[in-house]
N, C-alpha and C positions, 0 to 999 in steps of 0.2 A: 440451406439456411438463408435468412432474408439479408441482403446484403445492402439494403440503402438504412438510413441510420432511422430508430425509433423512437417517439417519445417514450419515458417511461409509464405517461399516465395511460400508455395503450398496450403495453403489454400485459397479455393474460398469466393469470393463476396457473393453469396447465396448457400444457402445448406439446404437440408433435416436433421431432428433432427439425423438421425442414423449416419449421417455425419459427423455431429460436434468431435473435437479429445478431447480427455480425457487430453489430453496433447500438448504441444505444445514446440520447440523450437526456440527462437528471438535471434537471430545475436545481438549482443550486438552493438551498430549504433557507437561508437567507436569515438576517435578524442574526445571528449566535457570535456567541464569544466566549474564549476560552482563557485560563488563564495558568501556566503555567508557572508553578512556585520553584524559589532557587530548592528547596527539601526534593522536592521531584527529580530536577533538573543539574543539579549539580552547580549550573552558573550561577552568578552572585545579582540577578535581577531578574523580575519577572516578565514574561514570554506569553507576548497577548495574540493567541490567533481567533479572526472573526470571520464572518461569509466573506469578505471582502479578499479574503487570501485565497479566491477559487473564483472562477470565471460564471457568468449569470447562470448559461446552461455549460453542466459539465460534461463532455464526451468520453464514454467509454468504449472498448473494445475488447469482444470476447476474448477470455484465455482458455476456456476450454468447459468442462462438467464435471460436474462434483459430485461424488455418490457417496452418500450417505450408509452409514450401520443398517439402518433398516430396508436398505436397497433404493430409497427415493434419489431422484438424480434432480440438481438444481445446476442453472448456466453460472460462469462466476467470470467476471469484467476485471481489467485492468481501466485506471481514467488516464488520459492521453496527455494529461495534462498533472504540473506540481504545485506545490504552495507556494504562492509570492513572498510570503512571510518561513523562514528558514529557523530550523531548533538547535538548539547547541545544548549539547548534555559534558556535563565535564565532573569528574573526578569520582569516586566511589556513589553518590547518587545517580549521577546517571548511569556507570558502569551498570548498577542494580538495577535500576526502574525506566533504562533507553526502550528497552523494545514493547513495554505497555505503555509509554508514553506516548513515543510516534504512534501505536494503534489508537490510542485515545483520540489525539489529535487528527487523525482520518475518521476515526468514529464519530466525533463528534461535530463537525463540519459537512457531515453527507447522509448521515443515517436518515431514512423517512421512510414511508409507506410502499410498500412492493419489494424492502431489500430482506433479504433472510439475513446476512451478514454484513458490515461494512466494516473494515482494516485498512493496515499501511500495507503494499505490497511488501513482499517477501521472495526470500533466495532461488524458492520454486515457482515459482511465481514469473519471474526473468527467464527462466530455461523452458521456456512455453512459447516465445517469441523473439525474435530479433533485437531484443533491448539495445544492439552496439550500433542497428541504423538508428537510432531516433535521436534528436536533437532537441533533448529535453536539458534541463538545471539539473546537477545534483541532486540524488534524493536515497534517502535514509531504506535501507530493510529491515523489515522488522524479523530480523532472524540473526542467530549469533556467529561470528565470523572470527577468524584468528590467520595469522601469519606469521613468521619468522621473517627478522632485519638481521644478519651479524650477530649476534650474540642476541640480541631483545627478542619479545614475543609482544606482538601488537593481538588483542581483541575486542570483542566488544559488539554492538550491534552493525550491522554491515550495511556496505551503502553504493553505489553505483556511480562513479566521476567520470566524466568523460566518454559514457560505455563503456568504462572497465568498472569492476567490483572490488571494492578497499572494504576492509577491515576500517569502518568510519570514513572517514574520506582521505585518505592515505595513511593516517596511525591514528589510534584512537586509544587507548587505553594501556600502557606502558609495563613491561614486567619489571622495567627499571624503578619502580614509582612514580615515573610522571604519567597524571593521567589527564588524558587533555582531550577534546573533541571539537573539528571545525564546524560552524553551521553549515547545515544540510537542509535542504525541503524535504517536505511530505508527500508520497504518492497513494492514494487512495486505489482500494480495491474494496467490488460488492460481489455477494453471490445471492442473485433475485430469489425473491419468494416465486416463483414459475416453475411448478415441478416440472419434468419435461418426460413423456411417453415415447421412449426407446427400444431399440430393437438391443442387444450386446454387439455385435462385431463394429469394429473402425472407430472406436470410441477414445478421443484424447482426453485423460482422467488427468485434472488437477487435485490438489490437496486444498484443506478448507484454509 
């Protein structure tokens, strides 16, 4: 694999596995804004993210290949980088609409030309790499997470503090009734439009 980092505007349509970049850099598509409503969100104001919550060019880094129902294999990136701008989902709306939210808000701040997919990372996602070396901000998974406190049951969309993995960022959503969620960032993940021409053996298979 190419290990020095690439534009995205020069990555090809199809490629050979030794081809694919270790690394990648995305033009941050700039201009956008997004607007999160308290119905969505559960908080009681609305939650403005715009290009400005993400760095000019964004840096990714492989998580691994993704194979498709029809046998097509595409690369799929983690961004190295979170939202400067943090979501807070609180109380039965967010409980409901956390995890298409945070994907909204990665989709909608990265998606452009070359990506087959753009999301919030997720639970599997994190077990593909090191996530407890990186000295990143808090950031949201878009995948569903639950724990036992003493007697309470905390769930709700999961989220990663410190390199460890909370259920929100230490409780989030309460069996007791209180349902409450701290602000968290957003971590973007793509899986390029590159189909990529592979052999099977020694192949590290992520989920879409």
């Amino acid at each position: 694999m190419i290990t020095e980092p690439v534009y995205l505007e020069n990555v090809h349509s199809v490629m050979r596995l030794e081809e694919v970049p270790q690394k990648i850099l995305v033009p941050n598509p700039g201009g956008r804004k997004l607007v999160i409503k308290p119905e969505e969100s559960g908080y009681d104001k609305e939650q403005v993210f715009t290009s400005d919550c993400l760095p000019h060019s964004i840096p990714y880094e492989l998580l691994g290949l993704v194979k498709f129902p029809d046998g097509s294999v595409y690369p799929k990136y983690r961004a190295n980088v979170v939202t400067s701008e943090e979501l807070d989902l609180n109380g039965e709306p967010g409980y409901q609409n956390g995890i298409d939210t945070i994907n909204k808000v990665a989709w909608w701040l990265t998606w452009q030309k070359k990506m087959l997919e753009a999301k919030s990372i997720k639970k599997s996602d994190i077990e593909c790499f090191d996530y407890k070396s990186e000295n990143l901000s808090s950031y949201w998974l878009a995948s569903p997470g639950s724990f036992n406190y003493g007697s309470d049951a905390y769930f709700g969309p999961g989220a990663v503090f410190y390199g460890r993995v909370f259920c929100g960022n230490g409780g989030t959503f309460n069996s007791n009734g209180y349902w409450y969620a701290f602000r968290v960032a957003v971590r973007p993940v793509m899986t390029l439009a590159s189909k990529v021409q592979i052999d099977p053996p020694n192949i590290t298979w992520v989920s879409l």
